[in-house]
C-alpha positions in Angstrom: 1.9 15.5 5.7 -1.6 17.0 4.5 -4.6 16.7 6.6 -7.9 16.3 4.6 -11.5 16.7 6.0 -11.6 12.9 7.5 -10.4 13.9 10.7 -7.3 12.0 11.7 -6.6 10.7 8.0 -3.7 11.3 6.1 -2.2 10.0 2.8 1.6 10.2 2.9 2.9 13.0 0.9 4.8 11.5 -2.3 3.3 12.9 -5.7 4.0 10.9 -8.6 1.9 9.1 -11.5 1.0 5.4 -12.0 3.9 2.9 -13.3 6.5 4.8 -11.5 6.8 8.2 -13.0 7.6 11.3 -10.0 7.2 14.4 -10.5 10.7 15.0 -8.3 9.3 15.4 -5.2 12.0 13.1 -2.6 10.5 10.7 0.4 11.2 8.0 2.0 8.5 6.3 0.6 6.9 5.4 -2.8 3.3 6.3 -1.5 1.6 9.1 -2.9 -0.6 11.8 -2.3 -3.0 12.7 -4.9 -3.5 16.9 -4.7 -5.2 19.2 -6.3 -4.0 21.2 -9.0 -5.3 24.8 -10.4 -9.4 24.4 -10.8 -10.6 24.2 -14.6 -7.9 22.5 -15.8 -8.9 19.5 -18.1 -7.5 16.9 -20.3 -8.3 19.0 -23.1 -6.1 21.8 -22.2 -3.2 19.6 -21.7 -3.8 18.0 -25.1 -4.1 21.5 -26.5 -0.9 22.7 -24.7 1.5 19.7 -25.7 0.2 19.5 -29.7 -1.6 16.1 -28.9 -4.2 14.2 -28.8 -6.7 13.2 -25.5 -5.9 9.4 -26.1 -2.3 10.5 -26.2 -2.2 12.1 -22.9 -4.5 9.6 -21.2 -1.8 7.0 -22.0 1.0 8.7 -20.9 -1.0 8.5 -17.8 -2.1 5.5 -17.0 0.0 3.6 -19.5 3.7 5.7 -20.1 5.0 2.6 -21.4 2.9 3.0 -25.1 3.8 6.3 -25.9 7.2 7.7 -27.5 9.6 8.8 -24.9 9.6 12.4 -26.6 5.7 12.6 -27.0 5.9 11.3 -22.9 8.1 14.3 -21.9 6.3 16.9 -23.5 2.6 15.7 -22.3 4.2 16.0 -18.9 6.2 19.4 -19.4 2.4 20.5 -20.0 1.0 18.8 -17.3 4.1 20.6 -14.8 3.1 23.9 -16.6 -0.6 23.6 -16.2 -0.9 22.3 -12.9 -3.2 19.1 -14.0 -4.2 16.5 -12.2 -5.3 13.4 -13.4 -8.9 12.3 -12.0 -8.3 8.8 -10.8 -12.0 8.4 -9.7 -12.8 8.0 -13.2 -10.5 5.0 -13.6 -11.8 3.7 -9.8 -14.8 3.7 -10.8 -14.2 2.1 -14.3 -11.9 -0.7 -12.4 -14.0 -1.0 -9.5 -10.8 -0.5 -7.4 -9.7 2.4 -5.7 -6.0 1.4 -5.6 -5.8 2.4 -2.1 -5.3 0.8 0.9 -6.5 2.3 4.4 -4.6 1.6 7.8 -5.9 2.5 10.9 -3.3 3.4 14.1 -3.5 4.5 17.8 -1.2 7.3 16.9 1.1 8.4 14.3 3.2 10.3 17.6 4.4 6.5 18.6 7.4 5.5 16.9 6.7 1.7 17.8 4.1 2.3 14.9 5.9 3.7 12.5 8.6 0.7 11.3 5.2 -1.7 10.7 3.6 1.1 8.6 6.8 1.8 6.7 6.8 -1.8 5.7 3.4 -1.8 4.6 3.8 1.1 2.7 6.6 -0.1 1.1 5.2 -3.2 0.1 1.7 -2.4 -1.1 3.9 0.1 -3.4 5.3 -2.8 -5.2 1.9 -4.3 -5.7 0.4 -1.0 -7.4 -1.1 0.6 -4.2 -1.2 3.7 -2.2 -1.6 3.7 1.4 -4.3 6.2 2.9 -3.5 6.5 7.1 -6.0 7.3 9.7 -5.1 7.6 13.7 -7.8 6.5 16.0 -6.2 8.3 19.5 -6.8 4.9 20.9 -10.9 5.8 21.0 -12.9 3.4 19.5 -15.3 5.9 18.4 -12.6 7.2 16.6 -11.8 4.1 15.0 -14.8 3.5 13.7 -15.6 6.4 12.4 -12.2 6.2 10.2 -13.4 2.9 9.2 -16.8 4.3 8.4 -15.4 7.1 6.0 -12.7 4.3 5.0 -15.1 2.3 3.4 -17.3 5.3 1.9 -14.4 6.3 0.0 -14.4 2.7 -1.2 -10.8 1.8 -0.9 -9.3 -1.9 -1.4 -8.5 -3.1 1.7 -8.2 -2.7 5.3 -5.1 -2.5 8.1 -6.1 -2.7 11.9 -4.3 -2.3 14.5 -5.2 -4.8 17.5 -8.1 -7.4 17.8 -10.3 -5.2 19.9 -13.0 -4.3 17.9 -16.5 -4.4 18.9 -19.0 -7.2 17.5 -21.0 -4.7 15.6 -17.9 -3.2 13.8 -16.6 -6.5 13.2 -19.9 -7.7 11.4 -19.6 -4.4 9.1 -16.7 -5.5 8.0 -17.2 -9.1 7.3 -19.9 -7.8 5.3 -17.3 -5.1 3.4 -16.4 -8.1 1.5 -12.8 -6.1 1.5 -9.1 -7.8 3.1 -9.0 -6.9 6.7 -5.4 -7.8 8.3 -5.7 -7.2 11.9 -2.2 -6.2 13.5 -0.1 -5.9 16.9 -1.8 -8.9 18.6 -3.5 -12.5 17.8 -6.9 -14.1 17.8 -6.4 -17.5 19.6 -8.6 -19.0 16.2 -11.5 -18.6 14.0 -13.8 -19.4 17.0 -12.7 -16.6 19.0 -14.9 -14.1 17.2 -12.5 -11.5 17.5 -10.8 -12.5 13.9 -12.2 -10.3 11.1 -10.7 -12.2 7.8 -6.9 -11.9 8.3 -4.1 -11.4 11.7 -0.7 -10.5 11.8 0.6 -10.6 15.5 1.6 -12.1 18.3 0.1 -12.7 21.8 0.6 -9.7 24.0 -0.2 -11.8 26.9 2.6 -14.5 26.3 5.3 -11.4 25.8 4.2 -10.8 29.6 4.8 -13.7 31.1 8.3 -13.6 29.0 9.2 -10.5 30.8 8.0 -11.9 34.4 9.4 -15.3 34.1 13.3 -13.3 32.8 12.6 -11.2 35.9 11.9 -13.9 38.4 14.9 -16.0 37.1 17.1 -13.0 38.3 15.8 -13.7 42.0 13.1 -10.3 41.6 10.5 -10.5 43.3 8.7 -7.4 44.5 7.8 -6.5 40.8 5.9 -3.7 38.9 4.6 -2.6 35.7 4.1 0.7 33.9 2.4 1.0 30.7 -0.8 2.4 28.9 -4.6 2.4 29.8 -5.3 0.6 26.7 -5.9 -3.1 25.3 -2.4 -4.4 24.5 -1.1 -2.9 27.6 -3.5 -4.4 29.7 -2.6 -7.7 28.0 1.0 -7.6 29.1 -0.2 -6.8 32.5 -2.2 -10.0 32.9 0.6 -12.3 31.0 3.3 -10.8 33.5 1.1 -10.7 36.5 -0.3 -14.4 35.8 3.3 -15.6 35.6 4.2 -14.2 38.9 1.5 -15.3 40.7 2.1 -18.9 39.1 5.7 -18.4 40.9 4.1 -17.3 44.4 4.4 -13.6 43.3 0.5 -12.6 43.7 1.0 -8.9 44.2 2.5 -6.7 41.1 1.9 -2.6 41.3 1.1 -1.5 38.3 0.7 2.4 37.1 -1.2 2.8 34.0 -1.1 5.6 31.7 -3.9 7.3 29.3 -2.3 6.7 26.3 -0.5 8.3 24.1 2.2 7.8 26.9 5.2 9.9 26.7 9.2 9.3 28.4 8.9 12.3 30.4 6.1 10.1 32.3 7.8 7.5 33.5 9.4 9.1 36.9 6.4 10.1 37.9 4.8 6.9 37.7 7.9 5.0 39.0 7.5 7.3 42.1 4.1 5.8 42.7 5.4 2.6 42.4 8.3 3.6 44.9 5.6 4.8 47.3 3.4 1.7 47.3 6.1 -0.8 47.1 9.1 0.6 48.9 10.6 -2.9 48.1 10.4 -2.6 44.4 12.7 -4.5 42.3 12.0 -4.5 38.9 10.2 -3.0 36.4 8.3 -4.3 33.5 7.3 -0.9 30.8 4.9 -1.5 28.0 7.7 0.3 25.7 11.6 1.0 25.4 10.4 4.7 25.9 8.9 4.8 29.2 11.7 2.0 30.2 14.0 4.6 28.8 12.2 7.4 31.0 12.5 5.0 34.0 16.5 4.3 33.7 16.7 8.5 33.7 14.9 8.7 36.9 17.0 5.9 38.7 20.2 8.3 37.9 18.4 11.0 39.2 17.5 9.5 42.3 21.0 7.3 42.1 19.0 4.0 42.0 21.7 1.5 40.8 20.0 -0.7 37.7 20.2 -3.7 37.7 21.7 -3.8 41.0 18.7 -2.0 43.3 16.1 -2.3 40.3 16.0 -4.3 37.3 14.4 -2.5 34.1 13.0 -4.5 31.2 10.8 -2.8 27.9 9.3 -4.0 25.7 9.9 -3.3 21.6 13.6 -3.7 21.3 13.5 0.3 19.3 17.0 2.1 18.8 17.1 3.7 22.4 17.3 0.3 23.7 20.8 0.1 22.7 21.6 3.6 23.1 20.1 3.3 26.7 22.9 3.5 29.8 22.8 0.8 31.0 22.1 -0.9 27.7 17.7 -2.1 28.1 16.7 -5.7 28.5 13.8 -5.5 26.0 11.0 -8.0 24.3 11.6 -7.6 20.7 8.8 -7.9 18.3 9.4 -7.9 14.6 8.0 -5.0 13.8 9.0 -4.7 10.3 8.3 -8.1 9.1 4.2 -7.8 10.7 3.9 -4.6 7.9 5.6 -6.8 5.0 3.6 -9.7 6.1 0.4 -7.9 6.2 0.7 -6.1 2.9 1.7 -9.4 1.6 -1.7 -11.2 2.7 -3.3 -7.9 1.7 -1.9 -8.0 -2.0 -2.9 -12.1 -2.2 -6.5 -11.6 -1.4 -6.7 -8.5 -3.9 -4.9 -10.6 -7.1 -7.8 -13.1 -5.9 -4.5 -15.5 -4.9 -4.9 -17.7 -1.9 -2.6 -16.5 0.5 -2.0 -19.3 2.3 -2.1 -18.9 6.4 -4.2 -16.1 7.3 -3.5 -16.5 10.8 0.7 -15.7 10.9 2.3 -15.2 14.2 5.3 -13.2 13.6 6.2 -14.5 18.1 8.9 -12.3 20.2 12.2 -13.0 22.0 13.9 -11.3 24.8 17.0 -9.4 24.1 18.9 -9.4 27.5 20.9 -6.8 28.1 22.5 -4.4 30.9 19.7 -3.4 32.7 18.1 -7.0 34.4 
């Protein structure tokens, strides 16, 4: 994955030409990455090279289908040989569209991410567009400042992750006049002031007081949490700690992390816990991984789970299963809030009404070994 000059922005690395020609380069993906080729190469020398003329080779670019399969393979034998690459700002700027879509994430090192941006990728692909990614390292400096050069570079539309965005940043982009989907949680309405056009989520709040009230039905009672310094974390918290209290449970320890949080964090911080509440008997993790990281410690310190300390995550990711004993877990459909999004993105961009622009995607528990 290339790293241009914006900071944390990246465009996925797929090369290939409009109306699904590739110029053999494999990924998992059908975003591309538009890269530059040897300088001083124009039009004109491929035109030269493969005997035709400029219209010629400017439809087997933009338009393949209109030109003779043989005159197509040899306009992009000379393209291969010379190294050309086709200047798409031209045809931006004649459209008006970029053809790109920019998503903004915490971090590209969380997997919990990456299933929601696949989706998105995948589906914007089938609508004609390429997705351009930016990490914010959960700062909100950061994220505006991807936003900022986002919307300099004039591109289509506009993922967020979370509803956390400042008043002046939301007004900006109110005033973009571009589809914003905000992802990963839910404005309660229109009238919450947090909802920039579009929302894709699910209350992070409600998935807590899921965990707490699965916990308290199993007779826990001296509970904790361990998750990340940041605003969907925090979320969780007070949905898991509001539930408990509503049960007569008024005290939960929680350790929080600086985020990006890694697995190899969580004994550490289920030490603490240990320390303040020798008691402890379950533990709610903001992700499968630190839950994961939490199970390890418990065999290290031979802490039966569930029968000493239940363990619940949250994300319902692959190590959930794989996870001895197998990881109670909120799932959160995080492949279906991608599609969804590109889907509402797509709408608004064919100037279609998409219908609700408000879709929660909701959560279940997956109960399993561990509670």
């Amino acid at each position: 994955m290339r790293r241009p000059r914006d900071g944390n922005a990246f465009i996925s690395p797929k090369i290939g030409w409009d109306c699904g020609y590739d110029s053999g380069t494999e990924m998992a993906t059908s975003t591309r990455v538009i890269s530059a080729g040897p300088s001083g190469v124009r039009m004109e020398d491929v035109a030269r090279e493969a005997g035709v003329s400029l219209v010629t080779v400017s439809r087997a670019i933009n338009l393949p289908t209109k030109v003779a399969p043989r005159t197509l393979a040899e306009v992009r034998a000379a393209i291969e040989r010379l190294g050309y690459v086709p200047n798409l700002t031209a045809g931006s700027l004649a459209s008006n569209r970029s053809q790109i879509v920019a998503a903004v994430v915490p971090t590209i090192s969380n997997l919990v991410f990456s299933e929601t941006i696949d989706s998105l990728a995948r589906t914007l692909a089938d609508g004609g567009y390429q997705l351009l990614l930016g990490q914010s390292l959960y700062r909100p400096r950061e994220e505006l400042a991807l936003v900022n050069a986002f919307l300099g570079r004039r591109v289509d539309g506009l993922f967020l992750t979370g509803c956390s965005q400042d008043a002046a940043l939301i007004a900006r982009l109110r005033r973009s006049n571009i589809p914003v989907v905000q992802t990963w949680d839910l404005p309660s309405g229109p009238e919450d002031g947090t909802l920039v056009d579009m929302a894709v989520g699910f209350s992070n709040a409600a998935a807590g007081r899921l965990a707490a009230r699965h916990l308290l039905s199993r007779g826990r009672r001296a509970l904790g949490f361990i998750g990340a310094e940041e605003q969907r974390s925090r979320q969780r918290l007070e949905g898991f700690r509001e539930e408990a209290a509503a049960a007569g449970v008024p005290d939960v320890a929680a350790e929080l992390i600086r985020p990006p949080v890694r697995v190899d964090q969580a004994a550490a911080r289920l030490a603490q816990l240990l320390a303040r509440r020798p008691d402890l008997d379950a533990v709610f993790c903001n992700n499968d991984l630190l839950a994961a990281g939490v199970l390890f410690e418990c065999q290290r310190r031979g802490l039966a789970v569930p029968g000493q300390l239940a363990v619940i995550g949250f994300g319902d990711m692959s190590i959930a299963e794989a996870a001895f004993p197998k990881l109670t877990t909120v799932r959160v459909h995080r492949g279906e809030m991608g599609e969804r999004a590109g889907q509402l993105l797509l709408a608004r961009l064919a100037n279609k009404d998409p219908g609700e622009t408000r879709i929660d995607i909701g959560f279940e528990l997956v109960e399993r070994a561990s509670t």
